[in-house]
Phi, psi and omega in degrees: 000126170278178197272156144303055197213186170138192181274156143312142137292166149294127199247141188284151162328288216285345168286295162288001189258337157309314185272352173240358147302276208296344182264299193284350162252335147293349177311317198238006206267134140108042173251175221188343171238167181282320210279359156247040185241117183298176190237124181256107165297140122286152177217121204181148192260174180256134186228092179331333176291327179096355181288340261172158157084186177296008190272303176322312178295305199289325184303314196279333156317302178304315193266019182256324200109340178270144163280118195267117168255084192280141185244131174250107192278338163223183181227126196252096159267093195226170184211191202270344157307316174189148172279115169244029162181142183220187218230105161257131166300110168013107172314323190287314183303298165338280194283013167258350170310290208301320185308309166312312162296281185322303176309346186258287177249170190258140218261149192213026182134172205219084200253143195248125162239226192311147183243304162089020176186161155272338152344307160334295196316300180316291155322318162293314187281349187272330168325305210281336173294000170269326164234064180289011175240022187257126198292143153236196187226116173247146167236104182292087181318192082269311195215138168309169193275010191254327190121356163259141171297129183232008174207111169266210216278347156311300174271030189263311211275332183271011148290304189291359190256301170313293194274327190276326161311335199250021184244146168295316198197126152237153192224063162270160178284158175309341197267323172280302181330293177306328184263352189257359188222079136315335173228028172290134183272351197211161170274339171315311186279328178289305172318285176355291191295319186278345157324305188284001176265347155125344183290164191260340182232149193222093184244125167272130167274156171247012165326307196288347178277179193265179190140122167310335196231132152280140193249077174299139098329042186280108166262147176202166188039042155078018188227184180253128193275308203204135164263147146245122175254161212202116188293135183287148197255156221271329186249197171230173217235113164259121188130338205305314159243027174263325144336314190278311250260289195275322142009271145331295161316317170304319182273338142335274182313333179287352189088011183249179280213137207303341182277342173272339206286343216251301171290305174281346164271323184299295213295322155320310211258335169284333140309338178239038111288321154336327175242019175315156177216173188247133178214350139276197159270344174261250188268167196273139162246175193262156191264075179281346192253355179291022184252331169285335174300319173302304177309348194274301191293354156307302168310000000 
């Protein structure tokens, strides 16, 4: 695949979002059972605000088109500012969710967040040997956007060594790429390294870097796939890459092809951060659901 970039232009809301309604409904049109609607695992903690966590996951699912099946891997005590305190679930408990799903329906991705233990971890990756032709999705949590650690450096190090040989896509922000390649100097070296740990596609977000423009990233083969730059928007966002994340996933399960998944989960999720709103004291959450406002105003 050759590379890819440039800026996003600014786009209307009711444009893209007419269009990937209108993809998704021919995707499916004149059908009748549920079973050609894809199925997205999730693994992910619950976030009482509802910005983050599986609420995040299921919305962006949903506006992908896919039916979202959540395993709740933690129990979280947050508020839109910060996490100050979680839970992580029984492993066991974990992986009788997951099993339960898998064995009922047929799972089309697999998207993974917050884990809350190694334990988890462990679990996951023997879960996942099991089904080695399901695409997945990692969003390597480390730390909440408030600054507490939610994966310390024990459980960092048994993802790359466990999880990341069985992934599909990892979508860590430049600040997780640097904490999972310690000891890459450029992001560049970081992908490479975490390539070289077996996942196959990688996309960095650049929010956290400095820039009138955030700067996206897919390398895949040891090369750079696609650039996107993006105008940085005035706030900040609780939800962002669990949002980006499932996004993906989704578009995965719809079949489509890695360089769109990548370009149409970014332009979905900076559209809804865009219309992000505040309802808390802390950071905005994003507006994963403004696109049904569009479909309103047809009618």
């Amino acid at each position: 695949m050759g590379i890819a970039s440039g800026l996003i232009p600014s786009q209307s809301p009711s444009l893209f979002f007419s269009a990937v309604v209108n993809y998704l409904k021919s995707s499916v049109s004149g059908s009748s059972i549920m079973s050609d609607i894809p199925v997205v695992l999730v693994f992910a903690g619950n976030d009482p605000t509802g910005g983050a966590g599986l609420q995040a996951d299921i919305e962006a699912l949903a506006s992908m088109g896919c039916h979202a099946a959540p395993v709740v891997t933690a129990i979280t005590v947050q508020d839109t500012s910060n996490v100050l305190h979680f839970q992580a679930v029984d492993s066991e408990l974990v992986i009788q969710q997951a099993r339960a799903v898998l064995e009922d329906m047929k799972i089309a991705a697999i998207k993974i967040g917050m884990l809350g233990s190694e334990e988890n971890v462990a679990a996951i990756h023997s879960l996942l040997q099991d089904y080695p032709d399901i695409p997945v999705v990692l969003d390597p949590i480390l730390r909440a956007g408030g600054g507490t650690e939610l994966a310390p450096a024990s459980l960092a190090e048994a993802m790359r060594v466990l999880l990341l040989p069985q992934i599909t896509l990892l979508t860590p922000n430049s600040e997780e790429a640097r904490s999972l390649a310690p000891q890459a100097d450029t992001l560049a070296a970081c992908a490479e390294q975490l390539q070289t740990s077996g996942c196959i596609y990688i996309l960095i977000t650049g929010t956290h870097e400095p820039g009138q423009e955030v700067t996206n990233t897919l390398y895949g083969h040891q090369e750079i796939l696609q650039t996107l730059n993006w105008p940085r928007l005035t706030e900040s966002y609780h939800g962002s890459g669990c949002t980006l994340a499932s996004a993906c996933a989704g578009l995965l399960a719809q079949g489509l092809e890695i360089g769109e998944v990548s370009r149409n989960a970014q332009t979905y999720t900076w559209l809804a951060l865009e219309s992000g709103y505040r309802v808390g004291m802390g950071q905005f959450i994003p507006d994963r659901l403004s696109w049904t406002d569009t479909e309103l105003d047809k009618q």
